[in-house]
Steps between C-alpha positions, in 0.01 A plus 500: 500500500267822476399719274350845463542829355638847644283564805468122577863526538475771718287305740734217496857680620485438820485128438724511201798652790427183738553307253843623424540525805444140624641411160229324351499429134171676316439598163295793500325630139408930458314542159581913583235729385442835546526695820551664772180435682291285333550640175410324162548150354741601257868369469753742672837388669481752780565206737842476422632726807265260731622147362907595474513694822281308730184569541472379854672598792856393628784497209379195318553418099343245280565407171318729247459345179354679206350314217389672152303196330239275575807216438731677779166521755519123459832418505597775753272389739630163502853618557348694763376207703827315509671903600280465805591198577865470430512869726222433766381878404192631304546593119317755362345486103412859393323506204238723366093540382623426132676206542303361775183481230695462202472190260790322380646156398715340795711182478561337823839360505621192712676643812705250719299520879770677717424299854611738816536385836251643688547260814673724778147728438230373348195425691413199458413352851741455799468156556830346527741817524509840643265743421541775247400809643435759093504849659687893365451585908870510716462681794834501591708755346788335409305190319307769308882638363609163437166422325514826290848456408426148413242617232720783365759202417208311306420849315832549394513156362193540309674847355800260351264184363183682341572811335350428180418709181445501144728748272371613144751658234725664817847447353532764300201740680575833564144535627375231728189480593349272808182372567314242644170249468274599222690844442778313371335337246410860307885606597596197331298616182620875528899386482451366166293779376781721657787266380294555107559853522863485577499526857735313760226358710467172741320379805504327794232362681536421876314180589592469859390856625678388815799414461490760239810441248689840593785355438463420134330848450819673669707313249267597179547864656840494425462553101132604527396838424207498706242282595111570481266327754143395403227429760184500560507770779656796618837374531589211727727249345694794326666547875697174487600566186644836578682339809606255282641732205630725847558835284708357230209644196140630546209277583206606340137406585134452270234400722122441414215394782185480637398169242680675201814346305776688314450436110817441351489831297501723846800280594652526127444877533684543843777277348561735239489801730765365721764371194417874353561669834183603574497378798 
């Protein structure tokens, strides 16, 4: 495991793609604060483009997982060591300057150990069978394709097996809105101010960043409106979900940044412009 925040991560992508690439299981922690450059200490989620796209080199993914409470830094973290391991790959937890000094209660549940079979790979000394030789480097072209190809399969099943996501009042939304980490939380808030006045309002938050939950956003598309996307940036996340929504309604976008979070009455306010056609 490591741990750092924003340009820490930076510093770290060229090990973070060996690691995918010799498929090595690491859980990797970015508290993301302000940038580019070295910027401020305050809580931005400009790092979103970075963690879901690869930040590295060579067409890599890990698992991006998005928590938005001390509780889910805790929990999430554990899931993310046995993701690792169960994928040999690195998984990512993106949280933010907020959360990663917040204060809050946290139970710690009892988890059943998930034991892996690490012993085609593992180092662990030679003595008595062949060695294992841990390396991303295949010189030859065709073990390179078959190597690639071999890690696209293991993407694709990570696509099908840990989409996850938490939906707020959606059913009936004509308005959806989507956010993540501690954005979510005040989104949470504004739906029921928004529901109090009459409006057709839900959420939902995306807790694996990567593999994003298009899918389920394509399907709330179908009797949604339109869908507002809250970040704290200039608009990063809000791409996904307008591949994911693919035309059907508008996607409209409220960022804040630079250390600054959206109050719920700027988010109220461009909820009311977009149900009034304002916008």
């Amino acid at each position: 495991m490591t741990a750092s925040s924003s340009p820490g991560i930076s510093l770290k992508q060229e090990g973070i793609s060996y690691l995918a690439g010799a498929e090595l299981p690491a859980v990797i922690v970015n508290v993301n604060r302000a940038g580019p450059g070295l910027g401020n200490i305050g809580p931005e989620q400009s790092d979103y483009f970075q963690a879901t796209k690869g930040g590295g080199h060579g067409g890599y993914k890990m698992i991006v997982l998005a928590p938005n409470s001390v509780q889910e830094m805790a929990s999430l973290t554990m899931d993310a060591f046995e993701l690792a391991e169960t994928y040999r790959n690195p998984v990512l937890i993106l949280t933010d300057a907020y959360l990663g000094q917040m204060k809050e209660d946290v139970v710690f549940p009892e988890r059943k150990t998930v034991k892996t079979d690490n012993s085609s790979w593992s180092l662990t000394g030679a003595k008595g069978r062949e060695p294992h030789i841990v390396t991303s480097i295949f010189l030859d072209f065709t073990e390179m394709e078959e190597h690639v190809a071999h890690l696209v399969q293991k993407y694709k099943r990570m696509e099908e097996e840990q989409v996850r996501y938490e939906e707020y009042r959606a059913d009936d939304a004509e308005l959806i809105g989507v956010a993540f980490g501690i954005v979510s939380r005040i989104l949470k808030d504004t739906v029921d101010r928004a529901r109090a006045r009459g409006m057709k309002v839900g959420m939902i938050r995306p807790v694996s960043l990567w593999p994003f939950p298009r899918k389920r956003i394509a399907e709330l598309a179908e009797h949604a409106k339109a869908f507002l996307t809250v970040e704290l940036n200039t608009g990063q996340m809000v791409e996904d979900v307008r591949l994911a929504v693919n035309g059907r309604v508008p996607v409209y976008f409220h960022g804040r940044y630079g250390g600054k979070l959206p109050s719920g009455t700027e988010i109220l306010e461009e909820m009311v412009k977009i149900v009034g056609g304002e916008r």
